[in-house]
C-alpha positions as CSV (number, residue, x, y, z in Angstrom):
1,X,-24.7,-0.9,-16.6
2,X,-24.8,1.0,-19.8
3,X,-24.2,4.4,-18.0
4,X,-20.9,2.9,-16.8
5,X,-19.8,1.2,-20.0
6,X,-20.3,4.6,-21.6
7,X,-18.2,6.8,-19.0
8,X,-15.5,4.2,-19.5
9,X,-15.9,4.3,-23.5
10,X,-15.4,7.5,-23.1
11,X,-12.0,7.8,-21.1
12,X,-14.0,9.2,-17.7
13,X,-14.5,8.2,-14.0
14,X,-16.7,5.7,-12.8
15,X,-17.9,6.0,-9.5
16,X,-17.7,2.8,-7.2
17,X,-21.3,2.0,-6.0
18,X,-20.2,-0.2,-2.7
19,X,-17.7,2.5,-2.0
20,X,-17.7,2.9,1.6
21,X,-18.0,6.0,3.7
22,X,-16.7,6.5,7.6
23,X,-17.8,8.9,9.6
24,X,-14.4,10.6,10.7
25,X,-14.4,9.3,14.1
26,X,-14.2,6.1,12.7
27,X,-10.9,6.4,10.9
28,X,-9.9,3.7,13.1
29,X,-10.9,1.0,10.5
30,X,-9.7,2.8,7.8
31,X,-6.3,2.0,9.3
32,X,-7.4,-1.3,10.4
33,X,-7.7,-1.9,6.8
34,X,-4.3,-1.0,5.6
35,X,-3.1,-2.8,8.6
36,X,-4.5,-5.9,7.6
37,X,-3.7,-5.3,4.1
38,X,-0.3,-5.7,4.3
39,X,-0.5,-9.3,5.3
40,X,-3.0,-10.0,2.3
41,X,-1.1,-13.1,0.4
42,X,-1.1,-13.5,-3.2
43,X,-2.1,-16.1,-5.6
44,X,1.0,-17.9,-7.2
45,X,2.7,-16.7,-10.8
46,X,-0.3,-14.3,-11.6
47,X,0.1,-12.6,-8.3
48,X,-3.0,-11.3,-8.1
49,X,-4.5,-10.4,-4.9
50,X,-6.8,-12.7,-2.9
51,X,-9.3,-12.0,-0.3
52,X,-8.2,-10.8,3.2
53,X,-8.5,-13.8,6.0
54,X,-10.5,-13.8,8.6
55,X,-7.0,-15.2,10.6
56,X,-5.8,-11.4,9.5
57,X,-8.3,-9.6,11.1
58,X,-8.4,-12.2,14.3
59,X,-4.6,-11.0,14.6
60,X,-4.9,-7.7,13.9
61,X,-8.0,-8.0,17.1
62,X,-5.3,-10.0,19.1
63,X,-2.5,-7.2,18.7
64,X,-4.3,-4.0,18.8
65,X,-7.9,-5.0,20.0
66,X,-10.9,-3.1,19.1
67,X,-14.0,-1.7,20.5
68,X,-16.5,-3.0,18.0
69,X,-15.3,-6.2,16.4
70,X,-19.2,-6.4,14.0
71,X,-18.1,-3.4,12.4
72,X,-14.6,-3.8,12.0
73,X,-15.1,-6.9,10.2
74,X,-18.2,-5.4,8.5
75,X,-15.7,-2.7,7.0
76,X,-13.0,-4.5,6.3
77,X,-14.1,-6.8,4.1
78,X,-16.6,-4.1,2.1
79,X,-13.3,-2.0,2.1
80,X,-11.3,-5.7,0.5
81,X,-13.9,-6.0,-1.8
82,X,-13.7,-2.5,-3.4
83,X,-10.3,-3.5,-3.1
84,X,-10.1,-6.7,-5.2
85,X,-12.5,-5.2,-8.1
86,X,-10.5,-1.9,-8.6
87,X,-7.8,-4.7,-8.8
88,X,-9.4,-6.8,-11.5
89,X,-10.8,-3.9,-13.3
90,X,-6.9,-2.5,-13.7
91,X,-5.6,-5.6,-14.3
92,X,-8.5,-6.5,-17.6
93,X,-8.0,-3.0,-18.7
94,X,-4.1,-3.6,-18.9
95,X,-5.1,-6.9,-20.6
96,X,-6.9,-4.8,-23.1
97,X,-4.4,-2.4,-24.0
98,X,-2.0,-5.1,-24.2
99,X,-3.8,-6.9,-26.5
100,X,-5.1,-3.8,-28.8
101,X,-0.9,-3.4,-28.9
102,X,0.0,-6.3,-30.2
103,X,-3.0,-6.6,-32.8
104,X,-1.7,-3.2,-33.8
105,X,1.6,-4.4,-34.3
106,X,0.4,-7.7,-36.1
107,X,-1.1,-5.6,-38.5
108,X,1.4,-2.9,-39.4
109,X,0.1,-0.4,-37.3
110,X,2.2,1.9,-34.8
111,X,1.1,4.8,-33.1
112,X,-1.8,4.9,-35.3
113,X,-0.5,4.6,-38.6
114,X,-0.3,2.2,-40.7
115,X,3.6,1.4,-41.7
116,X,5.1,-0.9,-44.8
117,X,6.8,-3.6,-44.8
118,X,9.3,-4.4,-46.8
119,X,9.3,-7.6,-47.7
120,X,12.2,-9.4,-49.7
């Protein structure tokens, strides 16, 4: 955990652990994913993402069918999950930056400097 918290202090990459890998001749659930994806609903005025439904991936079976329904659901929601944390991860990051901003600007500070205020 440290190791990560230090790559991000520092402004580099951090590798996703649950990342999953498909052989090539199994591409077929990458595109299953995206597939699927685009019927993913979203939760109310945050609109953040929730999880892919089980109903999505029974009708995504139901239109296009599959030849090995364990690991297309096996996939699908390891690739959703990966998914929904690079999601959160963004979205806190954003929060972050937003909120560094704005103490900034609370305390006279822009682009680094500190600016006066002329007060009357």
């Amino acid at each position: 955990m440290k190791i990560i918290e230090l790559r991000r202090s520092k402004g580099l990459p951090v590798p996703i652990p649950e990342a999953v890998v498909l052989d090539p001749w199994r591409f077929d659930l990458w595109e299953a994913f995206w597939l699927i994806n685009r019927s993913r609903q979203y939760n109310g005025m945050s609109g953040s993402p929730m999880p892919v439904s089980l109903e999505a991936i029974k009708t995504y079976v139901d239109l296009c069918g599959t030849t090995d329904l364990d690991a297309l659901i096996e996939v699908v929601l390891q690739m959703d999950n990966v998914y929904l944390d690079h999601y959160h991860q963004k979205a806190e990051d954003a929060r972050g930056e937003a909120e560094n901003a704005s103490t900034n600007r609370t305390n006279g500070v822009v682009n680094g400097r500190h600016i006066r205020r002329n007060r009357s």
